[in-house]
KOLZA-685059 format. One record per residue: x, y, z of N, C-alpha, C, O, CB in turn; residue in three letters; residue number from 1. Coordinates in nm, 4 decimals. Glycine has a CB too. Example, Ala and Ser with C-alpha at 12.3 -4.5 7.8 and 13.67 -1.06 7.14 Angstrom:
<r n_x="1.3190" n_y="-0.5690" n_z="0.7800" ca_x="1.2300" ca_y="-0.4500" ca_z="0.7800" c_x="1.3200" c_y="-0.3300" c_z="0.7800" o_x="1.4236" o_y="-0.3319" o_z="0.8465" cb_x="1.1308" cb_y="-0.4473" cb_z="0.9046" resn="ALA" resi="1"/>
<r n_x="1.2850" n_y="-0.2250" n_z="0.7080" ca_x="1.3670" ca_y="-0.1060" ca_z="0.7140" c_x="1.2900" c_y="0.0030" c_z="0.7870" o_x="1.3409" o_y="0.1138" o_z="0.8039" cb_x="1.4084" cb_y="-0.0598" cb_z="0.5725" resn="SER" resi="2"/>
// end
This chain:
<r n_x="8.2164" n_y="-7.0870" n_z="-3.2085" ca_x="8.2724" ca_y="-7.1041" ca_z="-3.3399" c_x="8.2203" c_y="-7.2331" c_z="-3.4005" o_x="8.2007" o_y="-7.3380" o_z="-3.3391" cb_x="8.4251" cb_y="-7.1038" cb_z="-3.3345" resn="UNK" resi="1"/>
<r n_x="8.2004" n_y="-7.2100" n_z="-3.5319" ca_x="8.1722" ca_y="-7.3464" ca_z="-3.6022" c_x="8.2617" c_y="-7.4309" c_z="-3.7129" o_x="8.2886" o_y="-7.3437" o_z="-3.7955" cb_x="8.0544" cb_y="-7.3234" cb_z="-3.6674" resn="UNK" resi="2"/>
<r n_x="8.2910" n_y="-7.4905" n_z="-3.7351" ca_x="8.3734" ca_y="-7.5500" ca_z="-3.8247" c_x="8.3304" c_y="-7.6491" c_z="-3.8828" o_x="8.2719" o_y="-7.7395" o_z="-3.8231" cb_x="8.4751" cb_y="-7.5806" cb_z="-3.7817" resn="UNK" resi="3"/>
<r n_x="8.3569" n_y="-7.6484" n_z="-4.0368" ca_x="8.3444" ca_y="-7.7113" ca_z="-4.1319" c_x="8.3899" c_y="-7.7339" c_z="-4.2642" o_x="8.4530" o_y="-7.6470" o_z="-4.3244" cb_x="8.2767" cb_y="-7.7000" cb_z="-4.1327" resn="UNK" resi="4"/>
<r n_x="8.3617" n_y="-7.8485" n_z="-4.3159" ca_x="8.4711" ca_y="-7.8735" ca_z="-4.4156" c_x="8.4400" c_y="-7.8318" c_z="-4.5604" o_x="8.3536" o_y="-7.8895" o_z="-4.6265" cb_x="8.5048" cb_y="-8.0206" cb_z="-4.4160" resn="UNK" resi="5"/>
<r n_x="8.5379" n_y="-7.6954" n_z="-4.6229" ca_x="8.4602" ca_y="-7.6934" ca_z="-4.7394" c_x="8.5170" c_y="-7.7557" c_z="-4.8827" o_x="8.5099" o_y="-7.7108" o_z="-4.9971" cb_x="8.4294" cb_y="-7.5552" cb_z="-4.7556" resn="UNK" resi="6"/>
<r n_x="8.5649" n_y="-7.8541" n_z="-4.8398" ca_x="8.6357" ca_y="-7.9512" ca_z="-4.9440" c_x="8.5661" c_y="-8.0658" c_z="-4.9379" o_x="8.6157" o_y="-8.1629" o_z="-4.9950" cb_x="8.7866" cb_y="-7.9842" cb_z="-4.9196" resn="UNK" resi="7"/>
<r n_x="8.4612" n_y="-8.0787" n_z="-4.8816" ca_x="8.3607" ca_y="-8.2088" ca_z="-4.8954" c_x="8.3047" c_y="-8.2404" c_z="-5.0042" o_x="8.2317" o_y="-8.1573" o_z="-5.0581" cb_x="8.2538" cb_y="-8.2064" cb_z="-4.8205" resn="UNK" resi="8"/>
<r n_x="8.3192" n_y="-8.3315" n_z="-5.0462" ca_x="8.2279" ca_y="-8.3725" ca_z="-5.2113" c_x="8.0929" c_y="-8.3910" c_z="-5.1938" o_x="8.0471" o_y="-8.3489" o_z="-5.0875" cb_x="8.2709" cb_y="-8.5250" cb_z="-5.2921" resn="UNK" resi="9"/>
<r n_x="8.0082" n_y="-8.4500" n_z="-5.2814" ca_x="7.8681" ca_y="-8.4693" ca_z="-5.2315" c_x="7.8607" c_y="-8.6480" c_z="-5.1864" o_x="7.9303" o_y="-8.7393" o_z="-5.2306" cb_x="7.7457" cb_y="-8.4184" cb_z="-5.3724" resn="UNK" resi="10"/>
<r n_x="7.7735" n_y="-8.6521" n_z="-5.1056" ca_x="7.7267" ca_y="-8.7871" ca_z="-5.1531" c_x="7.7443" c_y="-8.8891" c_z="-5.2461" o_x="7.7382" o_y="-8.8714" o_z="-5.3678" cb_x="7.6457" cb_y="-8.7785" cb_z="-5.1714" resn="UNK" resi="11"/>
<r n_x="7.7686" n_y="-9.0089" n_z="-5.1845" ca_x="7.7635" ca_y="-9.0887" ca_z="-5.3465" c_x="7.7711" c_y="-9.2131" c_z="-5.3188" o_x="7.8772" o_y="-9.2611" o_z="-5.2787" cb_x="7.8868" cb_y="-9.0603" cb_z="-5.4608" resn="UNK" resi="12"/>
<r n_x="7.6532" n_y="-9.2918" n_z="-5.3363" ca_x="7.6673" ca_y="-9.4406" ca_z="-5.3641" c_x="7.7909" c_y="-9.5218" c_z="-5.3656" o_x="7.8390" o_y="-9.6019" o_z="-5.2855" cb_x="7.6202" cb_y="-9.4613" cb_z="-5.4797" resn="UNK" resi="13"/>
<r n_x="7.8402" n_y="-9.4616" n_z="-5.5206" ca_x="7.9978" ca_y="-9.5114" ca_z="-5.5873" c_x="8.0923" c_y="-9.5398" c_z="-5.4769" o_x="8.1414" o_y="-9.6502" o_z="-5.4535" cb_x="8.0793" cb_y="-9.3863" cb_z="-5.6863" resn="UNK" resi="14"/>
<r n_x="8.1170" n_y="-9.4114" n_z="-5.3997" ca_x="8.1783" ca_y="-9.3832" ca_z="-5.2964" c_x="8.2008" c_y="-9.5384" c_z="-5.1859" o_x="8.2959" o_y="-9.6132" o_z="-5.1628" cb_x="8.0893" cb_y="-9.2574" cb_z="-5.2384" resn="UNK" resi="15"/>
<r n_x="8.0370" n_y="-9.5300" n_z="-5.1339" ca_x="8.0242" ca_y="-9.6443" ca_z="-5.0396" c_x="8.0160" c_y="-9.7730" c_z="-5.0902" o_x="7.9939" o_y="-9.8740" o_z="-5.0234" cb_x="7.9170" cb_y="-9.6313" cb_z="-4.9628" resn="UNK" resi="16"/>
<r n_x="8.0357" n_y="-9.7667" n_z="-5.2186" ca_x="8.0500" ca_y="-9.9578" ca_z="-5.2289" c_x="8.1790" c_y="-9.9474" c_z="-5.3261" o_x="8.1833" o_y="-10.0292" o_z="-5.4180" cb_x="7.8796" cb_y="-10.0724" cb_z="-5.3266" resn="UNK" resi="17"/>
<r n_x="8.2735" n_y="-9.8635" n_z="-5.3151" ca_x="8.4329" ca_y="-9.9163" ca_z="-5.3458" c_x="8.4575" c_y="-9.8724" c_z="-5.4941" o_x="8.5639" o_y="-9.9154" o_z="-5.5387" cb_x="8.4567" cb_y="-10.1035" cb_z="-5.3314" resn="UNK" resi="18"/>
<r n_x="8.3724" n_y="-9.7853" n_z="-5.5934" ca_x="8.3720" ca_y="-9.8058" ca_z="-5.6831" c_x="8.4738" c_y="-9.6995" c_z="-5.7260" o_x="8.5428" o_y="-9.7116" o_z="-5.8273" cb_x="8.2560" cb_y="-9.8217" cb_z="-5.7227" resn="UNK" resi="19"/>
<r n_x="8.4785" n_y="-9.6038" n_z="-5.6502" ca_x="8.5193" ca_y="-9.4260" ca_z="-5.6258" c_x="8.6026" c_y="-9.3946" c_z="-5.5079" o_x="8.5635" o_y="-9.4320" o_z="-5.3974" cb_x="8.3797" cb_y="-9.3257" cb_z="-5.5969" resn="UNK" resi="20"/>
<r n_x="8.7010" n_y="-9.3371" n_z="-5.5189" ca_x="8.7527" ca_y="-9.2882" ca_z="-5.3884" c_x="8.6758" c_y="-9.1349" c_z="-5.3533" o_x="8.6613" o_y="-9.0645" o_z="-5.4533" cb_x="8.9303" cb_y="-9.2743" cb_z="-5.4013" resn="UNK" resi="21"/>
<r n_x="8.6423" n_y="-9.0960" n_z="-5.2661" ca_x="8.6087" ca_y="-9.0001" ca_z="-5.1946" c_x="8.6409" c_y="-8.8750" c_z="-5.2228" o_x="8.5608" o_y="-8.7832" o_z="-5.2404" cb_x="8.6401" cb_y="-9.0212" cb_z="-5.0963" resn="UNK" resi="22"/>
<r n_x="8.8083" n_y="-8.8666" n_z="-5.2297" ca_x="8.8865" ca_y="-8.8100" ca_z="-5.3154" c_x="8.8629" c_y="-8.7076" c_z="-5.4437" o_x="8.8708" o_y="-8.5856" o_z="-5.4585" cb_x="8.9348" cb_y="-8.9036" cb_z="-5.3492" resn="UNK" resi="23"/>
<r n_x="8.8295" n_y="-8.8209" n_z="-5.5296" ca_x="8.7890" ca_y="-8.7784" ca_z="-5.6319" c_x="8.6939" c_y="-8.7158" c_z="-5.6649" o_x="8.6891" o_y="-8.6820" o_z="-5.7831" cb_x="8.7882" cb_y="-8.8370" cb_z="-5.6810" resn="UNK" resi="24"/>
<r n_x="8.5942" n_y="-8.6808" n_z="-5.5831" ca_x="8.4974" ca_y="-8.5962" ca_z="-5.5717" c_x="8.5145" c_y="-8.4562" c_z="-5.5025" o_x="8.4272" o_y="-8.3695" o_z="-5.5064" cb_x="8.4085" cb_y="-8.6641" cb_z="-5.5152" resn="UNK" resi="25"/>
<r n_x="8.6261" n_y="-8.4435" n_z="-5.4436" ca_x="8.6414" ca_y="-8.3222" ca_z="-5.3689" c_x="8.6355" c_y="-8.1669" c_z="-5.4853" o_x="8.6860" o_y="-8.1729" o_z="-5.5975" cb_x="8.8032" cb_y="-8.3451" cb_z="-5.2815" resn="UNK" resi="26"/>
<r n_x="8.5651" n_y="-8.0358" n_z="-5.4316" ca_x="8.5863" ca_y="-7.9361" ca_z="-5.5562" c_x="8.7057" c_y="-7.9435" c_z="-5.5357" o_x="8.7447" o_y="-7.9914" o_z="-5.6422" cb_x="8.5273" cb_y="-7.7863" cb_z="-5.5678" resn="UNK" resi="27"/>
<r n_x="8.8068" n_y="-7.9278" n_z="-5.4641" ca_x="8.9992" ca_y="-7.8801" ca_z="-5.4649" c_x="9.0511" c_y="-8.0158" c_z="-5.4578" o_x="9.0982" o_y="-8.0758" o_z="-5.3611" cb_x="9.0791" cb_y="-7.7714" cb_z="-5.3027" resn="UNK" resi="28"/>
<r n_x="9.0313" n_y="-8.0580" n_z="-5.5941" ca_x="9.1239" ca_y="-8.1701" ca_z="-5.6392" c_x="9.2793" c_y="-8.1720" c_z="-5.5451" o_x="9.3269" o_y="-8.0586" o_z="-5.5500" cb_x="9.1545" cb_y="-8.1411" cb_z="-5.8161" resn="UNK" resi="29"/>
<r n_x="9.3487" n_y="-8.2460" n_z="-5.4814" ca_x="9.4627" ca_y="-8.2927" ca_z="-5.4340" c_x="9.4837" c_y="-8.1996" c_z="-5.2655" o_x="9.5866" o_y="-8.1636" o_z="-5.2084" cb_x="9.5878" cb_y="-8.2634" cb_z="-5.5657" resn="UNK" resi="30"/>
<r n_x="9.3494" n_y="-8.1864" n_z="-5.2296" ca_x="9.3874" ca_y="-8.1350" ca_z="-5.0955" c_x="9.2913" c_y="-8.2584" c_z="-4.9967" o_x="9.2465" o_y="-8.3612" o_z="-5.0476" cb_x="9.3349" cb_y="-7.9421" cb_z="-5.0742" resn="UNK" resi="31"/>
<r n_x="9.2809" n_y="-8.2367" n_z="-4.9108" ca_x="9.2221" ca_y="-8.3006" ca_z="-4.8057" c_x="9.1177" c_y="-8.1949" c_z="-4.7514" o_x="9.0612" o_y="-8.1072" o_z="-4.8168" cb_x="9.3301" cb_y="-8.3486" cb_z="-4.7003" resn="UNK" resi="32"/>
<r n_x="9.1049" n_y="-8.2236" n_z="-4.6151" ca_x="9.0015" ca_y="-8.1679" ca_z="-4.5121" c_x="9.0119" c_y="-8.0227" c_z="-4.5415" o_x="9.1191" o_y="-7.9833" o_z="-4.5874" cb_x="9.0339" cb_y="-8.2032" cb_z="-4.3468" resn="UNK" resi="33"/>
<r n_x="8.9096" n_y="-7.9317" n_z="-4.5204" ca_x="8.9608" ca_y="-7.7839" ca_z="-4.5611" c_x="8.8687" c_y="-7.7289" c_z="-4.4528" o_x="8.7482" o_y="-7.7067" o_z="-4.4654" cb_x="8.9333" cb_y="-7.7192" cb_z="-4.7385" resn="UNK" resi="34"/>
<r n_x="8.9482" n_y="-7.7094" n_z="-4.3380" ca_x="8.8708" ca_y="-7.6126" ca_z="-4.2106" c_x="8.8180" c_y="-7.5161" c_z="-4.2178" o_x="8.8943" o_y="-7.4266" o_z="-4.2544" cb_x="8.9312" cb_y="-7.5672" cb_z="-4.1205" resn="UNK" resi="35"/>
<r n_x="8.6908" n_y="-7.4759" n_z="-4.1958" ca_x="8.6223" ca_y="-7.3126" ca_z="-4.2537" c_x="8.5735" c_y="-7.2886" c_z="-4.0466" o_x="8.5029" o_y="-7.3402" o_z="-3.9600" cb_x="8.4047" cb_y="-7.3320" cb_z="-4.4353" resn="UNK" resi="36"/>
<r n_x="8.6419" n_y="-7.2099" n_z="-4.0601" ca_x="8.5663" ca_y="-7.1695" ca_z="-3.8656" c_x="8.4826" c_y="-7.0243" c_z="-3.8921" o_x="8.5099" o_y="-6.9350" o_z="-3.9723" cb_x="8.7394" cb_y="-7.1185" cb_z="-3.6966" resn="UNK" resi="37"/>
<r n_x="8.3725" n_y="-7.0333" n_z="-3.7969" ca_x="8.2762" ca_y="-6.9028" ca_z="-3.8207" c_x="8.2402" c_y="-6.8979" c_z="-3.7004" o_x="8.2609" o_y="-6.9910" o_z="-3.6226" cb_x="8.1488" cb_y="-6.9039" cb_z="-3.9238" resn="UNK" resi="38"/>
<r n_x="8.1652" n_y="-6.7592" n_z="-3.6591" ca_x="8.1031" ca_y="-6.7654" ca_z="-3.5430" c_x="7.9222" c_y="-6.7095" c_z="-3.6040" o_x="7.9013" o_y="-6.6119" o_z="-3.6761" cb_x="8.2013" cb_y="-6.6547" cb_z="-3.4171" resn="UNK" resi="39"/>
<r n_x="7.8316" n_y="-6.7907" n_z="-3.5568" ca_x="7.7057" ca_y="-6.7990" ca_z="-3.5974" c_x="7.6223" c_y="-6.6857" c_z="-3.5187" o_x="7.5670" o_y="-6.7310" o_z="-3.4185" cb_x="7.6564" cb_y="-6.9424" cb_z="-3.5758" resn="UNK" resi="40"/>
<r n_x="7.5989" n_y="-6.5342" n_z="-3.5444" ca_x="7.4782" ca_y="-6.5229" ca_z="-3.4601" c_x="7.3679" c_y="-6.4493" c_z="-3.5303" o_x="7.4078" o_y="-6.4157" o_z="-3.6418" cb_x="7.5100" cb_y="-6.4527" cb_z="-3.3298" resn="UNK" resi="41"/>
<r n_x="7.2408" n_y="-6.4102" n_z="-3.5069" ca_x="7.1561" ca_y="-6.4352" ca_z="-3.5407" c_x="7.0561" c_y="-6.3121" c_z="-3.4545" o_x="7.0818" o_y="-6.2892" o_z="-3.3363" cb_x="7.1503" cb_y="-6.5783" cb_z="-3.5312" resn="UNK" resi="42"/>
<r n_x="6.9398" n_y="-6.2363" n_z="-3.5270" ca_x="6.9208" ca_y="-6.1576" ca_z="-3.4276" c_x="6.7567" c_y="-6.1260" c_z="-3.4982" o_x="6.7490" o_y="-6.1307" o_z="-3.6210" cb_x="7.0493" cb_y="-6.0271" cb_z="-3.4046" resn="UNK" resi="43"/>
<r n_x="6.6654" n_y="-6.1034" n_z="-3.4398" ca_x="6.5228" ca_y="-6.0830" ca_z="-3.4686" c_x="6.4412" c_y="-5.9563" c_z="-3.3797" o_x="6.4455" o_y="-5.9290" o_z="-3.2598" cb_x="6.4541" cb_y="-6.2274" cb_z="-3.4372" resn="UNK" resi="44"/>
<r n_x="6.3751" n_y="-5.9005" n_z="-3.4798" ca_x="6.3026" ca_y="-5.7450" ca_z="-3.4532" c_x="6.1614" c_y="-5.7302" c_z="-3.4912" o_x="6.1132" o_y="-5.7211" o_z="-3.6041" cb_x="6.3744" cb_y="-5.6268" cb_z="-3.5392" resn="UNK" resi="45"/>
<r n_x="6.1022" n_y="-5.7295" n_z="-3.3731" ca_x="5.9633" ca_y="-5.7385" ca_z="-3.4081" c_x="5.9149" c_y="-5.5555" c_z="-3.3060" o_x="5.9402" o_y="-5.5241" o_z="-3.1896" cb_x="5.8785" cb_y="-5.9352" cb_z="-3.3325" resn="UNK" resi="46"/>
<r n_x="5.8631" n_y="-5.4997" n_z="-3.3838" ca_x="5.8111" ca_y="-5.3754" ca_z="-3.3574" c_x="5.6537" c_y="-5.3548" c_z="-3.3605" o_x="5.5738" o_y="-5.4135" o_z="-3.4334" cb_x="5.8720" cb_y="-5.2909" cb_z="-3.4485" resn="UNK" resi="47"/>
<r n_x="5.6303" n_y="-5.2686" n_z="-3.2753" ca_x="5.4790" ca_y="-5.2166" ca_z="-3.2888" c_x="5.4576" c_y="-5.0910" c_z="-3.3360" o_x="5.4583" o_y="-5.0410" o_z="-3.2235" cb_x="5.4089" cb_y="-5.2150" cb_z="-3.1668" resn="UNK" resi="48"/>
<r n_x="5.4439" n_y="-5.0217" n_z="-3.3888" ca_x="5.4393" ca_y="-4.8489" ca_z="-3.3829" c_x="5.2614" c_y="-4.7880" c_z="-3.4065" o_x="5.1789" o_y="-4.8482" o_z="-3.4752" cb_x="5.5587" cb_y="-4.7769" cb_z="-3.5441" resn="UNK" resi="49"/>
<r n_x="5.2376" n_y="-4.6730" n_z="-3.3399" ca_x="5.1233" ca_y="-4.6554" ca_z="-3.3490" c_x="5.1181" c_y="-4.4960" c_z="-3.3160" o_x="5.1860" o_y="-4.4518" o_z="-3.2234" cb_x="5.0493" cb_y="-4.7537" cb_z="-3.2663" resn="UNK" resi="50"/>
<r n_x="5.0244" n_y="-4.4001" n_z="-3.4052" ca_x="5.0327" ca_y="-4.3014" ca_z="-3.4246" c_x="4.8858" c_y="-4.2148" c_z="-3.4284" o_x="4.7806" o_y="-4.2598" o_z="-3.4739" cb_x="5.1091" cb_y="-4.3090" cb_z="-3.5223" resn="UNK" resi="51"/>
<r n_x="4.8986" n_y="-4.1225" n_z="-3.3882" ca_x="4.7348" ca_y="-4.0603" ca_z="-3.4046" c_x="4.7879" c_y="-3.8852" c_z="-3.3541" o_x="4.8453" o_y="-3.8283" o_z="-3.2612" cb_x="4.5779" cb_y="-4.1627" cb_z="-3.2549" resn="UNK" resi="52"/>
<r n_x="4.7147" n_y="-3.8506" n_z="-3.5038" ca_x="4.6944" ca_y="-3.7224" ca_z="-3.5335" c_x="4.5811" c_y="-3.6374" c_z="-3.5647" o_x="4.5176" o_y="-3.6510" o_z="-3.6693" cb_x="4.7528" cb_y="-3.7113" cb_z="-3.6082" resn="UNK" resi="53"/>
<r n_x="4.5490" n_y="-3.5342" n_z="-3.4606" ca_x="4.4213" ca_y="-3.4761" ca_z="-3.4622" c_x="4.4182" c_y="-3.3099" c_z="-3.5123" o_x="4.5080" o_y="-3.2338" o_z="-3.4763" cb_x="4.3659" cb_y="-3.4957" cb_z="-3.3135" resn="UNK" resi="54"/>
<r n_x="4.3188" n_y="-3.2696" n_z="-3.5881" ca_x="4.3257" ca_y="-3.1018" ca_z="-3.6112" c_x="4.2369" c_y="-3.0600" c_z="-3.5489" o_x="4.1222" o_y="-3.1047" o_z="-3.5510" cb_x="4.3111" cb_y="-3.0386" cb_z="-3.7464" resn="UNK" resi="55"/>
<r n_x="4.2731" n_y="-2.9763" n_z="-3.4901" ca_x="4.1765" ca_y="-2.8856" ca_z="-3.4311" c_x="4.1511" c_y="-2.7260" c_z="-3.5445" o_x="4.1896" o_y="-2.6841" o_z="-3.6537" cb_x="4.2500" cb_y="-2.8477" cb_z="-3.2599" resn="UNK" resi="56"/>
<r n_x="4.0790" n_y="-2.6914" n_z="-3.4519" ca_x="4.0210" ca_y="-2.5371" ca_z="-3.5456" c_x="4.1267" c_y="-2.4417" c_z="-3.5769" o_x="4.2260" o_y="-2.4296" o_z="-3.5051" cb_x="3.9069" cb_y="-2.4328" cb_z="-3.4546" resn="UNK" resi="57"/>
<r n_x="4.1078" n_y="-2.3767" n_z="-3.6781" ca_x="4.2696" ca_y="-2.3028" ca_z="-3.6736" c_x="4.3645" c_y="-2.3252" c_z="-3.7071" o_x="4.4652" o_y="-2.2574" o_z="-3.6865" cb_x="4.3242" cb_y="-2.2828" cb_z="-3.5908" resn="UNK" resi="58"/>
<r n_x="4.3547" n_y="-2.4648" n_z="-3.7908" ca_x="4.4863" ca_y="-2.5406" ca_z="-3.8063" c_x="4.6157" c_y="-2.5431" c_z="-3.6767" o_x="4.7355" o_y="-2.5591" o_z="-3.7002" cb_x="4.5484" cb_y="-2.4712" cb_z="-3.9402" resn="UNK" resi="59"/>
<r n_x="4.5672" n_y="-2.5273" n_z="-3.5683" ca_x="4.5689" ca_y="-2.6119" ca_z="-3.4516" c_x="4.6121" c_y="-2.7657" c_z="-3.4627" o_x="4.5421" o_y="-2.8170" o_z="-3.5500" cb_x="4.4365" cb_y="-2.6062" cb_z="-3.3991" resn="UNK" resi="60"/>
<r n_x="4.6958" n_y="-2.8535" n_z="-3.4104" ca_x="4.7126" ca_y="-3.0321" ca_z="-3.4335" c_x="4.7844" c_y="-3.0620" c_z="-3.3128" o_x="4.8278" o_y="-2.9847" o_z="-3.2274" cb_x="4.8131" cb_y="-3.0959" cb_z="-3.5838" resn="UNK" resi="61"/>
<r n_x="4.7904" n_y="-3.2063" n_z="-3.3211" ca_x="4.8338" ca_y="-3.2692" ca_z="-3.1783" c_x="4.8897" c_y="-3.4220" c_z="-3.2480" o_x="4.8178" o_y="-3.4960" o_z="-3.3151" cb_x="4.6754" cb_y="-3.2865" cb_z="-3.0413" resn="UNK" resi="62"/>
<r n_x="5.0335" n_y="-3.4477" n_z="-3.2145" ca_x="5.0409" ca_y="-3.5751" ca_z="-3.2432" c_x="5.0538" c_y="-3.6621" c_z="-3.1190" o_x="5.1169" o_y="-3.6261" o_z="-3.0197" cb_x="5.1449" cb_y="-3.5930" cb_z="-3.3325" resn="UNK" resi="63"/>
<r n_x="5.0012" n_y="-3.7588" n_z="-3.1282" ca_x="5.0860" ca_y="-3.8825" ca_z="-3.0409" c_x="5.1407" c_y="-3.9612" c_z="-3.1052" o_x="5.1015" o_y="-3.9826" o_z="-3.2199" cb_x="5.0181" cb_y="-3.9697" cb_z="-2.9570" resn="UNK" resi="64"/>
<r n_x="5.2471" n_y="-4.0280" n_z="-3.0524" ca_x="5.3181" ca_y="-4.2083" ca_z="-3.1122" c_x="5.3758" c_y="-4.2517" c_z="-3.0002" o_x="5.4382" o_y="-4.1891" o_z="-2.9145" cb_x="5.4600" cb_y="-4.2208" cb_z="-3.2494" resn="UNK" resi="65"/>
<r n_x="5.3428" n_y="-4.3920" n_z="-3.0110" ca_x="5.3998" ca_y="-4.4668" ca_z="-2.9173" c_x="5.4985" c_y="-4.6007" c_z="-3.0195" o_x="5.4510" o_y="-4.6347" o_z="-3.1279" cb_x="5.2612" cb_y="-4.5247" cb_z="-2.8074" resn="UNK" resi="66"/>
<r n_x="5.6120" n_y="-4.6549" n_z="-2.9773" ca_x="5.6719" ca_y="-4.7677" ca_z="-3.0115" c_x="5.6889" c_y="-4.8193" c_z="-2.9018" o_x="5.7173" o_y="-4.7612" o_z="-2.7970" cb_x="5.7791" cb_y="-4.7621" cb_z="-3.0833" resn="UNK" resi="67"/>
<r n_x="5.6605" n_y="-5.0151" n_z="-2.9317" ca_x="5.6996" ca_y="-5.0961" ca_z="-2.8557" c_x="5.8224" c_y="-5.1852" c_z="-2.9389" o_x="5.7821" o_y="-5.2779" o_z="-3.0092" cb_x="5.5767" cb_y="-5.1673" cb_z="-2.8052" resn="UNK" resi="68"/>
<r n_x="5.9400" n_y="-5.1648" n_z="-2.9341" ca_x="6.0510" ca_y="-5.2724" ca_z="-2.9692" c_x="6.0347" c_y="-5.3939" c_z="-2.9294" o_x="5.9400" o_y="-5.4017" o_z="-2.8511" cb_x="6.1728" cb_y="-5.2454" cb_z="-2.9219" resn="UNK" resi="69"/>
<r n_x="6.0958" n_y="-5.5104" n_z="-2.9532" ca_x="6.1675" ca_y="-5.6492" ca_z="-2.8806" c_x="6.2201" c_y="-5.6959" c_z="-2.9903" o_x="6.1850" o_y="-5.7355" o_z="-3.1014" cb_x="6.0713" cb_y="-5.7710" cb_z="-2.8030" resn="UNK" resi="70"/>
<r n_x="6.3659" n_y="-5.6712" n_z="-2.8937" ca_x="6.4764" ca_y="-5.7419" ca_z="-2.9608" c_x="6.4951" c_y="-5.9009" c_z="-2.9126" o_x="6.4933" o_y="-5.9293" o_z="-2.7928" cb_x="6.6112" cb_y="-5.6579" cb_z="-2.9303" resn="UNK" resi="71"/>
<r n_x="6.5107" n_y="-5.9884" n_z="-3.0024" ca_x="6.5717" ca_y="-6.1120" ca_z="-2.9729" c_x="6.7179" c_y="-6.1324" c_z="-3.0107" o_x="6.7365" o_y="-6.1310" o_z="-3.1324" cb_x="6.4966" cb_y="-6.2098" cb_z="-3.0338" resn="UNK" resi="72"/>
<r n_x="6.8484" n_y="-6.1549" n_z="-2.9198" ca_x="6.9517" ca_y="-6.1655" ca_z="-3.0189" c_x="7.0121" c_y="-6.3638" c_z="-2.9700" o_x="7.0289" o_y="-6.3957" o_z="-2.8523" cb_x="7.0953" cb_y="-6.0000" cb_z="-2.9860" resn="UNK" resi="73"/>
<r n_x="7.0277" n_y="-6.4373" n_z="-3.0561" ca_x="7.0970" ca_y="-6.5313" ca_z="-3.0274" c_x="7.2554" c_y="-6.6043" c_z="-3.0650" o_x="7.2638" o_y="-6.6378" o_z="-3.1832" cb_x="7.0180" cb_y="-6.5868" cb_z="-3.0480" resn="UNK" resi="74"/>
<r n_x="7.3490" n_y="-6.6255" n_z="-3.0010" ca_x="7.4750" ca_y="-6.6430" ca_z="-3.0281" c_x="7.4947" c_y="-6.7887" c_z="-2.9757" o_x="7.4686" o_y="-6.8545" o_z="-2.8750" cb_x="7.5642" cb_y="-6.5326" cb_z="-2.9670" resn="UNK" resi="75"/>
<r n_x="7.5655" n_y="-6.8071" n_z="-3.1198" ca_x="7.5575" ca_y="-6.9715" ca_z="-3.0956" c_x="7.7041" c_y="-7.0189" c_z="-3.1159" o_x="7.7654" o_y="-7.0131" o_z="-3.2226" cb_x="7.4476" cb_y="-7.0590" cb_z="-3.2137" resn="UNK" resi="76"/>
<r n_x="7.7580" n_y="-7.0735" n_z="-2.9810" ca_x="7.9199" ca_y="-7.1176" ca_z="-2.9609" c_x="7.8995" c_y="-7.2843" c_z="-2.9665" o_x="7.8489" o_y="-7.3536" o_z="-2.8781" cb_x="8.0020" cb_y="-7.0554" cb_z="-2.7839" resn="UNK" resi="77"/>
<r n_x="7.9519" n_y="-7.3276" n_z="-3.0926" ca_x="7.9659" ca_y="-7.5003" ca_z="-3.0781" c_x="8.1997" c_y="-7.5093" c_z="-3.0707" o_x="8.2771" o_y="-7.4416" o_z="-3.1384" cb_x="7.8540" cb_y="-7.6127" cb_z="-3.3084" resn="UNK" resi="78"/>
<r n_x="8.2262" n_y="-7.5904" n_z="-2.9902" ca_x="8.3338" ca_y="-7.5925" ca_z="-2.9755" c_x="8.3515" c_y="-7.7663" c_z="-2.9787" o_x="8.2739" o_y="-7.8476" o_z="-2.9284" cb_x="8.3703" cb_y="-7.5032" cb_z="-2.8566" resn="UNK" resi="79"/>
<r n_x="8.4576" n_y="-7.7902" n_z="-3.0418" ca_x="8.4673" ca_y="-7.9203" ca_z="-3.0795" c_x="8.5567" c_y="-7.9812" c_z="-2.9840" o_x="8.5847" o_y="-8.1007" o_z="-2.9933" cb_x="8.5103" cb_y="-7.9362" cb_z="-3.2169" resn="UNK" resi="80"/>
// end
């Protein structure tokens, strides 16, 4: 699971030299920290496919195909 805050303001100078409270930048004016938990995963597909088709006399034919798959899947647990 991941967690994060989606009441964070951006960046800001102002902020770090006293000029601004932190606060005041948040999008949800008068809340604090705002916990968002997710679970991250992630998954990749790389295929080959290959095919060959021949006629013979007579309208006669023959197919072949071959596929090679690979799956990658990754799951990503950060726990605080």
């Amino acid at each position: 699971m991941r967690s994060r805050d989606i009441n964070q303001g951006p960046l800001s100078a102002d902020v770090a030299g006293g000029k601004i409270t932190a606060a005041s930048l948040r999008p949800y004016k008068g809340w604090g920290r705002i916990s968002h938990r997710e679970q991250s995963y992630s998954s990749v597909y790389h295929g080959l496919q290959i095919g060959l088709n021949r006629r013979f006399h007579a309208g006669l034919g023959s197919v072949t195909s071959a596929r090679s798959p690979r799956t990658m899947q990754l799951s990503l647990r950060v726990t605080f």
